[in-house]
C-alpha positions in Angstrom: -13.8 32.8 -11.8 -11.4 34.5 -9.3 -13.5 32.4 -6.5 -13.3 29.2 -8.0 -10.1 28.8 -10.0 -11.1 25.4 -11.5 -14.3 25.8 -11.4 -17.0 23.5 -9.3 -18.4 20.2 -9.0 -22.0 19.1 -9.3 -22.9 20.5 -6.2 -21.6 23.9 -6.6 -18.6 23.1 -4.4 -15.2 25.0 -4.9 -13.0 21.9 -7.1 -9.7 23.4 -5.5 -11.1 22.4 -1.6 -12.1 19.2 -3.0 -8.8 18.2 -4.2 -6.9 19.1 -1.3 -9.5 17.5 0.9 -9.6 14.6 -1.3 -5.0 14.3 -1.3 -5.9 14.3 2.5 -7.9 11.4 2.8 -6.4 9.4 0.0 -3.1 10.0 1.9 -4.1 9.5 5.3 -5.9 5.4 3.8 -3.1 4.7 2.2 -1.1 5.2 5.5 -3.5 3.4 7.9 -3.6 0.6 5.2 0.2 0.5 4.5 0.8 0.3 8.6 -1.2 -2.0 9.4 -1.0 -4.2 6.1 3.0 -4.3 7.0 2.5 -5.1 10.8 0.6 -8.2 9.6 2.6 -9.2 6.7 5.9 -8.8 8.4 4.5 -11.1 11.6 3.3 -13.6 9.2 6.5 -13.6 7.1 8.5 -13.7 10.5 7.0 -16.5 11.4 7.1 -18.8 8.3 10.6 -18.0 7.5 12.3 -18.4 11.1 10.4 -21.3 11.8 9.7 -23.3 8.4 9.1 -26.6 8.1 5.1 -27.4 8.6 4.5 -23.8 9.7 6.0 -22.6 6.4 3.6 -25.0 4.5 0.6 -24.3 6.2 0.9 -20.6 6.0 1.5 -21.2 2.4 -1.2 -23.0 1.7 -3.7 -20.2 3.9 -2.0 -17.2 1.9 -2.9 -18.9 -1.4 -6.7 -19.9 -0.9 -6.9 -16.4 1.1 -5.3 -14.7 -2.0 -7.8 -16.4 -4.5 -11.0 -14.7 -3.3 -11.9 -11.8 -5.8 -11.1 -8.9 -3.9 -13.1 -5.8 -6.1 -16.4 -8.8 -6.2 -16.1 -8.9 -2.6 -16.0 -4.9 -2.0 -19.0 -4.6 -4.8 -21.3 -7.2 -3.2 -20.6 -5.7 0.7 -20.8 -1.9 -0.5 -24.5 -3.5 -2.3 -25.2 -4.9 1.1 -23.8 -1.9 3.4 -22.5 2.0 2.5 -18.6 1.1 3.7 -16.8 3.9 5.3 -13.6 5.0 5.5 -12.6 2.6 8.5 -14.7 -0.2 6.7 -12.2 -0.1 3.3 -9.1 0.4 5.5 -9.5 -3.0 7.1 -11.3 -4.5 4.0 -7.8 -4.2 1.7 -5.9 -4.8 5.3 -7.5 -8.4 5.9 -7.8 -9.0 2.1 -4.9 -7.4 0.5 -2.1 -5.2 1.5 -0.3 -7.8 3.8 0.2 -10.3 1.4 2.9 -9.2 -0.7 5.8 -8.2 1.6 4.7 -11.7 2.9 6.7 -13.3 1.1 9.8 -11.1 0.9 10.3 -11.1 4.9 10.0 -14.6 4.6 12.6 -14.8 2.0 15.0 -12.6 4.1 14.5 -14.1 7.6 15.4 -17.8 5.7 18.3 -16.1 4.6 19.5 -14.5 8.0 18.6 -17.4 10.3 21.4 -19.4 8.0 24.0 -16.5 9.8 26.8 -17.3 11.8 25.5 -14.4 14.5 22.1 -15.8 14.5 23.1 -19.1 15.2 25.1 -18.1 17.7 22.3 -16.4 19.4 20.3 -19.4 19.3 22.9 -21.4 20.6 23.1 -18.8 23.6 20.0 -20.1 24.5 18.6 -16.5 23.4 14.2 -16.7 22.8 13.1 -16.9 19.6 11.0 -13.9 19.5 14.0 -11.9 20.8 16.1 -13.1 18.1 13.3 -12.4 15.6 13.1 -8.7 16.9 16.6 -7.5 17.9 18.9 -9.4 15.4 16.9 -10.8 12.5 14.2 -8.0 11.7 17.1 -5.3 11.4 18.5 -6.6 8.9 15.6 -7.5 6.8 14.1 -4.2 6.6 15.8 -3.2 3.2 13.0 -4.9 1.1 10.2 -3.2 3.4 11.2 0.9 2.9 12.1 -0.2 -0.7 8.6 -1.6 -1.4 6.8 0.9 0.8 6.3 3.6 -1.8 5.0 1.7 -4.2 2.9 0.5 -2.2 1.5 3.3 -1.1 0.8 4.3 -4.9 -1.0 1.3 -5.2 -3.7 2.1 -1.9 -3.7 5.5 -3.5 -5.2 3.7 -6.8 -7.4 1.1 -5.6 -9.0 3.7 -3.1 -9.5 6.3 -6.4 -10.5 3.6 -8.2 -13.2 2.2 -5.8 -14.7 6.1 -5.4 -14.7 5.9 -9.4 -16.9 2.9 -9.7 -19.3 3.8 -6.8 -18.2 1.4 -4.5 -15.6 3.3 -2.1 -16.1 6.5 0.1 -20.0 7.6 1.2 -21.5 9.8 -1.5 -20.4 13.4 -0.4 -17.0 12.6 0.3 -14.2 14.6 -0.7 -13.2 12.0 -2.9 -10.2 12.5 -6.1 -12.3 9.5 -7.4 -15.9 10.8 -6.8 -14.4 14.0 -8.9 -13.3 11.8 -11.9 -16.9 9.8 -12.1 -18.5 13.4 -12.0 -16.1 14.4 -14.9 -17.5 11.7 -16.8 -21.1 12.1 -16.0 -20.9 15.3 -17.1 -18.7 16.2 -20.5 -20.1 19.6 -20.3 -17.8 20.0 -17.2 -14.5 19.2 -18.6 -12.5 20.6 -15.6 -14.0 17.9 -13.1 -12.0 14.9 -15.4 -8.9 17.3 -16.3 -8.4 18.7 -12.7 -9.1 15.4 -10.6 -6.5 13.4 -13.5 -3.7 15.6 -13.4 -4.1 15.9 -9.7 -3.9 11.9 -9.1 -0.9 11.5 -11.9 1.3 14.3 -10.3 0.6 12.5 -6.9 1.3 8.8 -8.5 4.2 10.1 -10.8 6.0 11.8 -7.5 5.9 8.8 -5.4 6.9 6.8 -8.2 10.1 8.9 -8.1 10.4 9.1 -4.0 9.9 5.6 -4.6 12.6 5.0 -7.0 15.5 7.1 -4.8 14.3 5.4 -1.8 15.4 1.8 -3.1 18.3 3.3 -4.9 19.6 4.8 -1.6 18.7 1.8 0.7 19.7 -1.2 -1.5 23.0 -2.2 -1.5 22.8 -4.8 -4.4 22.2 -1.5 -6.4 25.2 0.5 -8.3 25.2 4.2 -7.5 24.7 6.4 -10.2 27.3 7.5 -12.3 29.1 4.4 -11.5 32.1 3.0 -13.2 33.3 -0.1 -14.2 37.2 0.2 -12.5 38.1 -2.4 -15.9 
């Protein structure tokens, strides 16, 4: 109807409200996550690649037994236990997840920078090694972080759609895209619940993918521009 352009859910509730409630808070996790997840992994990175050595090993060795532990077993058995809440999943995939993986890039790229003439200098200067680490390392070593960040944020899109599919994310009530695909197929006699809350998630997905894409085209400078000739 005129009222309810793509129809309603289960409840009766407007599917059009739900969706743009449900962007909101799929948006607004995925930033709190990919803040914070970055803050930790680019402090733990910091440290293992300015410092090395032991550090580097022990960290190492932490990230791999930490990364090992099931993370979807671990959200089913506490949202069995507990109903987890918004705040509850944010730090849930923070302490279990999202800092991991620019981890290891930032340590990459601080091994590479402390092995500059500039750096060294700085050091040599007599210069503390958390200024160094702030005001002339972490500059430069930002490329891989705004290139990876909008994939990222796909991916907390996903596992926060997919958690509200299986049962195990948001409260029941929630303005949820996920909670509007598992009603879509519960219920086959309401076929706009599945197509409406799918081509809602894909548009979302498919235009980060591309913000994503021109965002590490633009900021990476081992990358050719477009339209680029060989001068041979």
């Amino acid at each position: 109807t005129w009222e309810a352009p793509l129809g309603t859910s289960d409840s009766g509730i407007d599917v059009v409200p739900l969706l743009l409630y449900g962007f909101r808070v799929s948006v607004g996790f995925a930033l709190m996550v990919l803040g914070v997840g970055y803050l930790i992994g680019i402090l733990a990175g910091a440290i293992r690649g300015y410092y090395g050595g032991w550090t580097d090993i022990l960290l190492q060795r932490f990230i791999e037994i930490w990364g090992s532990v099931p993370f979807l077993f671990l959200i089913m058995i506490i949202a069995s236990i507990i109903d987890p809440s918004f705040w509850m999943l944010v730090i849930l995939l923070v302490v279990l997840r999202s800092w991991m993986a620019i981890t290891y890039q930032i340590r990459g790229e601080f091994y590479r920078e402390k092995a500059r003439d500039y750096v060294q200098a700085a050091i040599g200067s007599g210069v503390s090694d958390f200024t160094v680490m702030l005001r002339h390392i972490l500059p430069n070593s930002m490329v891989p972080v705004i290139s990876r960040a909008p994939f990222s944020f796909v991916t907390y899109i996903s596992a926060l759609v997919s958690l509200d599919f299986l049962g195990f994310g948001m409260p029941p009530g929630s303005a949820s895209l996920g909670e509007l695909l598992r009603q879509g197929k519960d219920n086959l006699q309401a076929p706009w619940l599945g197509f409406s809350g799918f081509l809602s998630i894909a548009t979302i997905l498919t235009l980060l993918v591309f913000i994503g894409e021109a965002v590490r085209d633009a900021f990476d400078p081992r990358r050719a521009p477009t339209g680029a000739q060989d001068p041979a």
